[in-house]
C-alpha positions as CSV (number, residue, x, y, z in Angstrom):
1,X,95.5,87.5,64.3
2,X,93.1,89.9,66.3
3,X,93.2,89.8,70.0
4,X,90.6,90.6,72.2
5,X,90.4,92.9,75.1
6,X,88.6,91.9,79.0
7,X,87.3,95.3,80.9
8,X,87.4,93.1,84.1
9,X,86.0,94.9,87.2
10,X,88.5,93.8,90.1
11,X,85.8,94.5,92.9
12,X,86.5,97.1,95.6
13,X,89.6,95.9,97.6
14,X,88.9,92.4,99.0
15,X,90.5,89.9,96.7
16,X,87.5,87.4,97.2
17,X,85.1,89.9,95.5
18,X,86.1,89.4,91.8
19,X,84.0,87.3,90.3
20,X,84.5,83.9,88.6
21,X,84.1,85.2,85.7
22,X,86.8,87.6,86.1
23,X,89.3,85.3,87.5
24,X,89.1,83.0,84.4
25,X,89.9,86.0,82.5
26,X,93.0,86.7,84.1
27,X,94.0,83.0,84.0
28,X,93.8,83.2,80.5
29,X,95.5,87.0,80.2
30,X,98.6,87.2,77.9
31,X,98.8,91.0,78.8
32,X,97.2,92.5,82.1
33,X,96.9,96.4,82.8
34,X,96.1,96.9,86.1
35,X,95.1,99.9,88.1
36,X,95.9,101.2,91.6
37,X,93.3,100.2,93.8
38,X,93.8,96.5,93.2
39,X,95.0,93.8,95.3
40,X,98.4,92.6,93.9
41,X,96.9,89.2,95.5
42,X,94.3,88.7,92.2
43,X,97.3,89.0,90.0
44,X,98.7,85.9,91.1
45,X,96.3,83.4,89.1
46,X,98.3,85.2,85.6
47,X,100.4,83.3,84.2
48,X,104.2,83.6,84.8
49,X,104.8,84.6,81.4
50,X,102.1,87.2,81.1
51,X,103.4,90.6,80.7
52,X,101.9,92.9,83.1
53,X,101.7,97.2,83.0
54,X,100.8,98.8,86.2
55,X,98.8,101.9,84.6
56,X,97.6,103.5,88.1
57,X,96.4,106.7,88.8
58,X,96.4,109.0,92.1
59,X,95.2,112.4,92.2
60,X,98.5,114.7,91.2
61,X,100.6,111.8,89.5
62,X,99.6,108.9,86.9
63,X,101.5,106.6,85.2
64,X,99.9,106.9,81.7
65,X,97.7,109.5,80.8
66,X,93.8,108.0,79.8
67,X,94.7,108.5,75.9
68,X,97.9,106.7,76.3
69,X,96.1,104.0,78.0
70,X,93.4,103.9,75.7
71,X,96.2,103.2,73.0
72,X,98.2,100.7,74.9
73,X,95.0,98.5,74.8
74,X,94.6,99.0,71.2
75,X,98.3,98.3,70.7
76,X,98.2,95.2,72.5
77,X,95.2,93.9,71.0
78,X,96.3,94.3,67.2
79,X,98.8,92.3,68.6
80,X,96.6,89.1,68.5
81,X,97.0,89.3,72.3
82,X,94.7,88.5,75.1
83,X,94.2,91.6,77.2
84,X,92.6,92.0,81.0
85,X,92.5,95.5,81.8
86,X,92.1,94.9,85.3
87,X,90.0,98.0,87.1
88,X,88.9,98.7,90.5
89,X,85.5,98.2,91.5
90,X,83.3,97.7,88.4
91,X,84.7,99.2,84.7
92,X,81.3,100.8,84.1
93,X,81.0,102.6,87.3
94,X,83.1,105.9,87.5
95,X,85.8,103.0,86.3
96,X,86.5,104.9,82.4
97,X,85.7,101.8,81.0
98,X,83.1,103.4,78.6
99,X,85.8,105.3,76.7
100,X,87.9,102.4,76.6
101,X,85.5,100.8,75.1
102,X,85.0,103.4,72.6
103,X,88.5,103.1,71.3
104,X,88.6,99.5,70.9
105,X,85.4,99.8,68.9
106,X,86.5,102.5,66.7
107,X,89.7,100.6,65.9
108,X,87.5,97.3,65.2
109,X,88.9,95.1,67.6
110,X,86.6,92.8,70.1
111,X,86.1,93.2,73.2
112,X,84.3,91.6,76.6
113,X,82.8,93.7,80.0
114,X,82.7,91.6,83.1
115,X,81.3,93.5,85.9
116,X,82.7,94.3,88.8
117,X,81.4,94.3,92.6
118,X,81.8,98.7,92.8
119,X,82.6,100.2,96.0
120,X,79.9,102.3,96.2
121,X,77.9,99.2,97.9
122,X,80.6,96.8,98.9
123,X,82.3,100.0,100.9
124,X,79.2,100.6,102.9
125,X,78.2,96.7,103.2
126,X,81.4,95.9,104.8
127,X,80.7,99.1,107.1
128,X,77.3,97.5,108.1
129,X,75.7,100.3,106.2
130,X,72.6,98.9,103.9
131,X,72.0,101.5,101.2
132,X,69.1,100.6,101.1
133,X,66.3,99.3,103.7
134,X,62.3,99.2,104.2
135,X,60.8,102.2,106.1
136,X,64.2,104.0,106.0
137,X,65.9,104.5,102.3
138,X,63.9,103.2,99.2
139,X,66.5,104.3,97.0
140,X,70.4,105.4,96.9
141,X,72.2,107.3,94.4
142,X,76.0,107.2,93.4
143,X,77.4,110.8,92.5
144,X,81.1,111.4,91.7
145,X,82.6,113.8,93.9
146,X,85.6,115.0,91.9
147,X,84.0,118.1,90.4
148,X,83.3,121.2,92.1
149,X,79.8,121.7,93.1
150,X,79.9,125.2,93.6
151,X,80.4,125.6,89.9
152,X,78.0,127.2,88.0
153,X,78.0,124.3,85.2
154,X,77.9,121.4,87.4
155,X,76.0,118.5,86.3
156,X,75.3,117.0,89.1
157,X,71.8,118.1,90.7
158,X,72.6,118.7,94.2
159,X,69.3,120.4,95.3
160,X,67.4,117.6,94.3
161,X,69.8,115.5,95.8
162,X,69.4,117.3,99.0
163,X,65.5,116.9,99.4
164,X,65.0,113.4,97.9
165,X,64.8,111.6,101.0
166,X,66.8,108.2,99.7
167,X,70.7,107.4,100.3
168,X,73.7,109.9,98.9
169,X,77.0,107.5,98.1
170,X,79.4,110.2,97.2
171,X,82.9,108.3,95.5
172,X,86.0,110.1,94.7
173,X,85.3,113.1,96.8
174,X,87.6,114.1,99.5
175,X,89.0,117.2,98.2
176,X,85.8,118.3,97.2
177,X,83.6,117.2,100.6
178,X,83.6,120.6,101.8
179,X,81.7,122.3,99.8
180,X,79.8,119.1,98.8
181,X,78.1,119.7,102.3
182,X,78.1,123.1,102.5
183,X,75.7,123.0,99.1
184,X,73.7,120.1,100.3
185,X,73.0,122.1,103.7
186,X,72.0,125.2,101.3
187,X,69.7,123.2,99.6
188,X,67.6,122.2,102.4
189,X,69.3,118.7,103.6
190,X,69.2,119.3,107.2
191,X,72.8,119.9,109.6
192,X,71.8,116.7,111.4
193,X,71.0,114.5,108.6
194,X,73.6,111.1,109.5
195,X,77.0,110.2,107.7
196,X,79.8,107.9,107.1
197,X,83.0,107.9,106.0
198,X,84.6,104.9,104.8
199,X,88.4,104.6,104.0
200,X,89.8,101.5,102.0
201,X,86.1,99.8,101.9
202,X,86.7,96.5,102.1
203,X,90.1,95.9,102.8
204,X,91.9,94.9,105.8
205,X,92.8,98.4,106.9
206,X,89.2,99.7,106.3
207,X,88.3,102.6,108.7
208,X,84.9,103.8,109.1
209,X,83.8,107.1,110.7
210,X,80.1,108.4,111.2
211,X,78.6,111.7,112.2
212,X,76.5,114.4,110.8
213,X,76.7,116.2,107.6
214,X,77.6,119.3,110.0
215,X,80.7,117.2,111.3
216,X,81.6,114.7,109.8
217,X,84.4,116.3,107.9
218,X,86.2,117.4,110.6
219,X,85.4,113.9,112.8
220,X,87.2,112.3,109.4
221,X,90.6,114.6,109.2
222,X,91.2,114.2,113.1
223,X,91.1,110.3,112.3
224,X,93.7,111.7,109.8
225,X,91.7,109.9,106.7
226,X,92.9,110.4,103.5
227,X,91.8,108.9,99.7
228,X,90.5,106.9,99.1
229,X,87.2,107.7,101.3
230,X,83.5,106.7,99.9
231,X,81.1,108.9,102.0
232,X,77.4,108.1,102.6
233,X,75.0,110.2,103.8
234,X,71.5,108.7,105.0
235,X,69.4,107.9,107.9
236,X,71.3,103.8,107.2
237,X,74.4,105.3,108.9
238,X,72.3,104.8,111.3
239,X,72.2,101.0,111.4
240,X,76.0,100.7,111.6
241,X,75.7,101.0,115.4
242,X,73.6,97.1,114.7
243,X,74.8,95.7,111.8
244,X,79.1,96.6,111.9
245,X,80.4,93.1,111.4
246,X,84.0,93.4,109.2
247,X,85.6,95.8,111.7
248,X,84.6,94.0,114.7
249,X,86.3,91.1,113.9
250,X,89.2,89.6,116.5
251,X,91.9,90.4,115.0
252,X,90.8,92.9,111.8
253,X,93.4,95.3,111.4
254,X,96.8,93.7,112.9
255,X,99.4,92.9,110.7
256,X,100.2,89.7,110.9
257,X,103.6,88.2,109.2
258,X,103.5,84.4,108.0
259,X,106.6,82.7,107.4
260,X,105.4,79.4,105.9
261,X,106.7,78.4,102.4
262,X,104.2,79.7,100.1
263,X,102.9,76.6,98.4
264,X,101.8,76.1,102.5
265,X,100.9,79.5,103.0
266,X,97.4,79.7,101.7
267,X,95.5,78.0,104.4
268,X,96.7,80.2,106.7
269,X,96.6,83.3,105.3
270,X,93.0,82.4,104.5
271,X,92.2,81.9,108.2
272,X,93.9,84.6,109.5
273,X,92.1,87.2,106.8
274,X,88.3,85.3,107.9
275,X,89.7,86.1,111.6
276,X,89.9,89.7,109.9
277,X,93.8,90.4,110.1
278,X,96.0,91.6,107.3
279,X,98.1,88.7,106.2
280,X,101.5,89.2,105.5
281,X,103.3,87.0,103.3
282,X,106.7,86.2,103.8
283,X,107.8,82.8,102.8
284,X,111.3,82.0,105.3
285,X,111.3,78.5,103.6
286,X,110.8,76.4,100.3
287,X,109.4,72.9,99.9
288,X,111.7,71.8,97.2
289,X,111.8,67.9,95.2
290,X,114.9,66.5,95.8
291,X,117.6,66.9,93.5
292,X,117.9,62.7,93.3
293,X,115.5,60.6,93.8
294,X,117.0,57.4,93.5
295,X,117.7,56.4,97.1
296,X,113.4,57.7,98.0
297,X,112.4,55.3,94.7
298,X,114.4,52.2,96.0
299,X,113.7,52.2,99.0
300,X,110.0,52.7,98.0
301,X,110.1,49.6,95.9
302,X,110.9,47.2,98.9
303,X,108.1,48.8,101.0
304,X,106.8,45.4,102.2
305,X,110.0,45.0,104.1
306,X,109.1,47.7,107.0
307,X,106.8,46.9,110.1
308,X,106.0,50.6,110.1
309,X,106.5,53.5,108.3
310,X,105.8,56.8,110.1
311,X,105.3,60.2,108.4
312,X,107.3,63.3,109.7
313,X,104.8,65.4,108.0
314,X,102.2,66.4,105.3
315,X,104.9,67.2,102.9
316,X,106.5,63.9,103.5
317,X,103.0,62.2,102.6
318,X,102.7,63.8,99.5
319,X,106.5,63.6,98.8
320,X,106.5,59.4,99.3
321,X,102.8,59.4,96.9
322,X,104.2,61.0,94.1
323,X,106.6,59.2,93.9
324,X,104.5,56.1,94.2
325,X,102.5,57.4,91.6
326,X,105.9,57.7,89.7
327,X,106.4,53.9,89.7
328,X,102.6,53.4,89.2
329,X,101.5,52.2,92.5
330,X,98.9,53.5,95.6
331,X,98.2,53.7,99.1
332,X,97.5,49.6,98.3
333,X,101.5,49.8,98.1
334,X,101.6,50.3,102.0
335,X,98.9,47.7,102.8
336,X,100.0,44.8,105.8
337,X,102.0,47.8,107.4
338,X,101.5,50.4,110.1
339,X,101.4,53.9,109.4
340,X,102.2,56.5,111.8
341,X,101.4,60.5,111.7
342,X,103.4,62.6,113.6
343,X,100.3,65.4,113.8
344,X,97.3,65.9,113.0
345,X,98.1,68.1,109.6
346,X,99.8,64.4,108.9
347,X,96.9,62.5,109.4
348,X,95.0,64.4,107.0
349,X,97.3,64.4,104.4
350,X,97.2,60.6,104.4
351,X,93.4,60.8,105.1
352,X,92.9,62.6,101.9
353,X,94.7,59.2,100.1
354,X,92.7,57.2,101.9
355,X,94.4,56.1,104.6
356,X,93.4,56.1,108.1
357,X,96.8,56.6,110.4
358,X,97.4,53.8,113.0
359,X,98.9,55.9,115.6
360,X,99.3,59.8,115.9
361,X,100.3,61.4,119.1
362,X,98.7,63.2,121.4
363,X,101.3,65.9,120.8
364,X,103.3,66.5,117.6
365,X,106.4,66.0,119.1
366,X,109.3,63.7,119.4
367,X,109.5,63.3,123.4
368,X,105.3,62.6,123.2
369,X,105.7,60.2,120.1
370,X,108.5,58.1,122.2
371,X,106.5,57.9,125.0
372,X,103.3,57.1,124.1
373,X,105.3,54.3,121.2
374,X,107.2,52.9,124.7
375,X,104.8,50.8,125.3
376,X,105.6,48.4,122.5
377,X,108.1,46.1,121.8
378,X,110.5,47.8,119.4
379,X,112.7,44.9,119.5
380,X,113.7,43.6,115.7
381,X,110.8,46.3,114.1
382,X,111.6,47.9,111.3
383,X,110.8,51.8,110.8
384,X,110.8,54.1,107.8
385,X,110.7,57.5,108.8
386,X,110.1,59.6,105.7
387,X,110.8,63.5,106.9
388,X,112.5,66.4,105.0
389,X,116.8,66.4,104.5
390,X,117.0,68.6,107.6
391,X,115.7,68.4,110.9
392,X,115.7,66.9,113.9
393,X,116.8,63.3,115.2
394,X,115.2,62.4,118.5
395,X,112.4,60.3,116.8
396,X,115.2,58.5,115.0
397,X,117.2,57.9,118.4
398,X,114.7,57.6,120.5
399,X,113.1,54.5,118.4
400,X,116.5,53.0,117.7
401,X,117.3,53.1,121.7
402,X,113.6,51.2,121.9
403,X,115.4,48.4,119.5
404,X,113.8,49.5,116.4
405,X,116.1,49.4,113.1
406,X,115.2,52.8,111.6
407,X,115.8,54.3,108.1
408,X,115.0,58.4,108.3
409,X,114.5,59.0,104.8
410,X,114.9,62.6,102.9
411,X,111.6,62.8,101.0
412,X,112.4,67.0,100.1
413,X,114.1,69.5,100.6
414,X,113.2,72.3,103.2
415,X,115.9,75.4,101.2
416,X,115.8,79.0,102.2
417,X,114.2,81.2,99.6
418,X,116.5,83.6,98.1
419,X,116.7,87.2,97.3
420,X,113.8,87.9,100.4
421,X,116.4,89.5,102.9
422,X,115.0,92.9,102.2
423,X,111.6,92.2,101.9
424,X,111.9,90.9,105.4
425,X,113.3,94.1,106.5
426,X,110.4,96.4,104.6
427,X,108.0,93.9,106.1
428,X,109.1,95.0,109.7
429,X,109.0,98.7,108.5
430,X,105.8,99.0,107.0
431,X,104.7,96.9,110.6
432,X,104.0,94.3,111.9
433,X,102.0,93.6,115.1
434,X,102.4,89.8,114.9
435,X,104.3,87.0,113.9
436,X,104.0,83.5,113.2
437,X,106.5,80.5,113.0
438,X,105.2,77.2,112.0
439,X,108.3,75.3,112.1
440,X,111.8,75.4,113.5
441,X,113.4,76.2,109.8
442,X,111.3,79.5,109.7
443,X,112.3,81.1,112.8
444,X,115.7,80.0,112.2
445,X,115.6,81.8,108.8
446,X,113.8,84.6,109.2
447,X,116.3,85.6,111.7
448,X,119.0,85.4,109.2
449,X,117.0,86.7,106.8
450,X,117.2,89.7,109.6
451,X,121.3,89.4,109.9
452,X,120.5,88.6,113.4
453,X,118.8,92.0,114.0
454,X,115.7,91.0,116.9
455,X,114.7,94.2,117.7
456,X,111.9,94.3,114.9
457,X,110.6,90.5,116.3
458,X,110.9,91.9,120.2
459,X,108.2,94.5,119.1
460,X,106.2,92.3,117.9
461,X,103.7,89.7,119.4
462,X,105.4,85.8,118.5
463,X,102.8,83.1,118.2
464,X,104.5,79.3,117.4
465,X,102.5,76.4,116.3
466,X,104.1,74.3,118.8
467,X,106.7,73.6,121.9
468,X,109.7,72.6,119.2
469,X,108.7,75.4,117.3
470,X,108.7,77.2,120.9
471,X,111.8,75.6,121.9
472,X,113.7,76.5,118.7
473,X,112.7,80.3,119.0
474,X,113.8,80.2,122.8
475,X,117.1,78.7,121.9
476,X,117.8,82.0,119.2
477,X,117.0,84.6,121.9
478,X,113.4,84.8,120.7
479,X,110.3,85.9,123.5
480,X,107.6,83.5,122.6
481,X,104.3,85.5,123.8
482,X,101.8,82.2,122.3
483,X,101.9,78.4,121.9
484,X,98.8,76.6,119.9
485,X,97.7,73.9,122.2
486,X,96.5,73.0,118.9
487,X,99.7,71.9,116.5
488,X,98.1,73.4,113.3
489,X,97.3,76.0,111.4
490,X,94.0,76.2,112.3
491,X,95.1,75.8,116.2
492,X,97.3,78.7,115.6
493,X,94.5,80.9,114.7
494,X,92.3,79.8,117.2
495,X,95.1,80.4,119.4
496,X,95.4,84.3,118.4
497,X,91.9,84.8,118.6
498,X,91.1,82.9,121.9
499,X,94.0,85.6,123.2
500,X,92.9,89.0,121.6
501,X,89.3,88.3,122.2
502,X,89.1,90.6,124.8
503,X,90.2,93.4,122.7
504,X,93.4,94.1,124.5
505,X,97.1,94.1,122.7
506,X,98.7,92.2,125.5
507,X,101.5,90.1,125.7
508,X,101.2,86.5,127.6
């Protein structure tokens, strides 16, 4: 069998930027080579049993030579494989992917191109800097930076360049920007002519500087930028100072650790990144099946027995419906009974299998749930109280003092994930200016995932989801600087926004 090989541009930084096409390439991938500037974040759709060959290159080191990666694809292919070679920005565009190309055709194996988003626009775009606009720039042209333009064989035609009037995107040309000005100024492009300076386009940790041609190189080194740094020279630097919208964000460039498991993580990570911070992903907990299910499946069976049944939370929703499914039933299975959601992340969770929740309290917690439930006459009622294996047990009590007769039922397990100890503590090194707990069990583990060490948490902010969350973070020695009035993810991010919305770093 012949393989076949993907040239997948991976976009400039920002994982949402690969396109569709791309992404169902990788999903497919039974090899993926993957360059430097790209977002370990896209390689998560590959397949678990997908081999994959970091092949990135920095200027002084690589980790293959281009031959040697030239061959690997060619290797791999006559393999009968199905190769991404995963490349930042677009494959065509300074990206190699013409010689790579090359080889593959001369050793007669296919091959696909799927464009990539380059940086060369995307960099600027997300700097607020159109390359192009009416009455200012009717055209824009990309140059690679990485040869010396003081050479007498250069290629590049810099004193045309310097009088053409339209935008200059200069990629890969740091080391070089020097004398890169110094020629453009000798060919007539005037001292004051406006540029930029954009480090990391696109990513969280982008940093844009603007200036002059005359100064902008020494306005970039004292904001100590270093590679890689896309520089645009134009009168559209100009319209940064209007359009800057991806820097100006509330909370774009803080660090911001999140501890849910990470089949929960997502939702947050994805609010937190549109609130512009840099997401940190440290799963402190696991969502886990339990390891018998025969107790959850009988009591399921004689469902029609219960007066109520009220969820402890999402998980336990979907826990309880698959294994309804199991046994071949549906929400139909809970009809003539009365559901309680402990939150509003509950509700939703049984909203999205069509069930409308009877009761759901004010505030996610047990002391609220008890007394806004007082009011009825517990006497005789029977409650199942589906909730993970560990926990707390004031709902429980507090029901049974009412008179209720209560079964709390382990639908999962809630385990610590193993082998994250030191990631925790790298996490904390690299920085982090914020963290948040969504539950009790992920302030509890992150702290032993610390050995008790809470000098890295007291320098950073602490935002909880809630007062049991709050409570539990309290109880552990834990300065709690923000509580979501709010009791969900998205209340949480509102939260940190609502605070740092006035720009300053301060502690409540």
């Amino acid at each position: 069998m012949t393989g076949k090989v993907y040239l997948v541009g991976a976009g400039p930084g920002d994982p949402g930027l690969i396109t569709v096409k791309g992404m169902r390439a990788l999903e497919q991938a039974q090899v993926v080579v993957y360059d430097r500037l790209v977002d370990p974040v896209q390689l998560q759709v590959v397949p678990e049993s997908a081999e994959r060959i970091f092949v990135g290159k920095a200027r002084g080191r690589q980790e293959l030579t281009q031959p040697e990666i030239n061959q690997l694809l060619v290797d791999k292919a006559a393999q009968g494989l199905i190769v991404v070679r995963l490349k930042g920005g677009d494959p065509f565009v300074f990206g190699r992917g013409g010689e790579e190309a090359l080889e593959l055709k001369a050793n007669g194996l296919p091959f696909e191109i799927v464009p990539g988003v380059t940086s060369a626009i995307a960099g600027p775009a997300y700097a607020g800097i159109p390359l192009t606009h009416r009455g200012i720039s009717t055209s824009f042209t990309i140059v690679s930076g990485s040869e010396d333009p003081s050479k007498p064989e250069s290629t590049v035609p810099w004193e045309v360049l310097a009088k053409n009037g339209g935008t200059l995107v200069v990629l890969m040309g740091w080391a070089s920007l020097e004398k890169i000005l110094a020629t453009l100024q000798k060919e007539g492009m005037p001292a004051t002519t406006p540029a930029a300076l954009i480090q990391w386009g696109t990513w969280s940790d982008q940093k844009t500087v603007t200036g002059n041609i005359d100064n902008i190189l020494d306005l970039g080194k004292d904001a100590g930028l270093t590679p890689p740094v896309i520089t645009v020279i134009g009168d559209v630097v100009n319209l940064r100072e209007e359009l800057a919208w991806f820097d100006k964000r509330t909370l774009f460039g803080k660090r911001v650790l999140v501890t849910r498991s990470r089949s929960q993580a997502s939702r947050l990570c994805s609010l937190l990144e549109q609130a512009g911070a840099h997401s940190v992903e440290l799963p402190t907990i696991e969502i886990a099946p339990l390891e018998d299910f025969s107790e959850l499946d009988a009591t399921l069976t004689k469902l029609p027995e219960y007066n109520w049944v009220v969820f402890a939370s999402a998980n336990a929703v979907d826990s309880v419906f698959e294994r309804l499914e199991s046994q071949g039933k549906d929400a139909r299975a809970l009809a003539g009974i009365t559901i309680g959601a402990i939150g509003p992340a509950t509700a939703q969770a049984l909203s999205r299998r069509g069930i409308t929740a009877d009761f759901v309290p004010s505030r996610p917690v047990s002391e609220t749930v008890l007394k806004e439930l007082s009011s009825h006459d517990w006497n005789g009622v029977s409650v199942l109280l589906p909730s993970a294996d560990i926990g707390r047990n004031e709902l429980e009590n507090g029901l049974t003092k009412l008179g209720a007769k209560v079964n709390r039922l382990a639908a999962y397990r809630n385990v610590t994930v193993a082998g994250v100890s030191d990631l925790a503590k790298q996490a904390f090194l690299d920085g982090v200016d914020v963290v948040t707990f969504t539950s009790s069990s992920t302030v509890r583990n992150l702290v032993d995932m610390l050995d008790g060490d809470r000098q890295a948490l007291e320098a950073s902010f602490i935002a909880c989801i809630g007062p049991v969350t709050s409570a539990t973070a309290r109880e552990l020695g834990l300065r709690v600087d923000l509580e979501a009035t709010e009791h969900t993810v998205e209340g949480l991010v509102d939260a940190l926004t609502n605070h740092f919305s006035t720009g300053e770093f301060s502690r409540t």
